[in-house]
C-alpha positions in Angstrom: 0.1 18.4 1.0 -1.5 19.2 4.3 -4.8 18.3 1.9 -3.5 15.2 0.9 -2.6 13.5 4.7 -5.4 15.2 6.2 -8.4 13.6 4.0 -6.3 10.4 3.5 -5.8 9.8 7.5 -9.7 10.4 7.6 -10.7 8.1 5.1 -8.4 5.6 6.1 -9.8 5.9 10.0 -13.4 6.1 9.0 -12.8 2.9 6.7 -11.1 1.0 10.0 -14.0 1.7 11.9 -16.6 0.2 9.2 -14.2 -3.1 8.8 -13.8 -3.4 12.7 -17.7 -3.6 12.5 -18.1 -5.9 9.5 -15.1 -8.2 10.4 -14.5 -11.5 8.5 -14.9 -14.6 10.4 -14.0 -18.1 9.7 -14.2 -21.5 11.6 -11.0 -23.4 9.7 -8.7 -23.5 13.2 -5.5 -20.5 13.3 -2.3 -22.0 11.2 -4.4 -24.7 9.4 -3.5 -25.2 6.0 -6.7 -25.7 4.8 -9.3 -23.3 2.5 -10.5 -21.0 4.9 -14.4 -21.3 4.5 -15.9 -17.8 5.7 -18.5 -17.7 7.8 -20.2 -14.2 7.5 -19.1 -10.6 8.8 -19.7 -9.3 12.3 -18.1 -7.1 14.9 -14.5 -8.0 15.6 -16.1 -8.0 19.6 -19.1 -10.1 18.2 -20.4 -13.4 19.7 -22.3 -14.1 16.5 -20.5 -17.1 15.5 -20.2 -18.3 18.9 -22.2 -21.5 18.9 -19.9 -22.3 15.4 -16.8 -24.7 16.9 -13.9 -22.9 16.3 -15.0 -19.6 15.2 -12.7 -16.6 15.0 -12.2 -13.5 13.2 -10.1 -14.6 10.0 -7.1 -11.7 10.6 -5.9 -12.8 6.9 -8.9 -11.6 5.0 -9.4 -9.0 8.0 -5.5 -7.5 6.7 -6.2 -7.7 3.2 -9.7 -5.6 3.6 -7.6 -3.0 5.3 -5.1 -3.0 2.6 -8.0 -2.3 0.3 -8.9 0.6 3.0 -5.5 2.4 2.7 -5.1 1.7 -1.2 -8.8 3.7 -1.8 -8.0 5.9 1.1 -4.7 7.3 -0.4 -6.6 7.5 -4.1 -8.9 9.5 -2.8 -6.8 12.0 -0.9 -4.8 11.8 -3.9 -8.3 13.4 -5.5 -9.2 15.9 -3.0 -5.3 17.4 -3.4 -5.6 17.3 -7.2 -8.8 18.9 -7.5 -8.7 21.1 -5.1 -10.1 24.7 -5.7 -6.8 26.6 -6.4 -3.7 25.5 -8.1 -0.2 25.1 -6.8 1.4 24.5 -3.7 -0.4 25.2 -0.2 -0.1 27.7 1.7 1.0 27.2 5.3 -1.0 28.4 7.8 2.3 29.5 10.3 3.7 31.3 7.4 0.9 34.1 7.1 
């Protein structure tokens, strides 16, 4: 299983730092109940949008992207344990 939380936590870090770099952003104001209209993606640190009124990272779609980061990054640790070279449970490293 080592496999399995080992490639997962990677993929799942690796794909935090890609979204924290390509960050939704939005200029509908925090709480409104309006459609949030997106404005591009930037660097959750950017001041891209800054001369847009009301301009802030959209942490809804920002949440959902990193939902979508942990779903694909547990499939594909879920791969790298199945198909691994050699079959059945792994050996422990303090047990040899």
């Amino acid at each position: 299983m080592k496999t399995f939380y080992n490639v997962t936590l990677f993929f799942f870090a690796v794909g935090m730092v890609i979204l924290c770099f390509y960050a939704p952003w939005t200029p509908t104001p925090a709480g409104s109940p309006y459609t949030h209209v997106a404005l591009g993606y930037a660097p959750v640190w950017s001041a891209k949008f800054a001369n847009v009124p009301g301009a802030r990272v959209d942490w809804g779609g920002f949440t959902l992207i990193a939902g979508v980061v942990g779903f694909f990054s547990v499939v594909i640790g879920a791969a790298a344990y199945f198909f691994r070279g050699k079959r059945g449970p792994e050996k422990d490293l303090d047990d040899a």
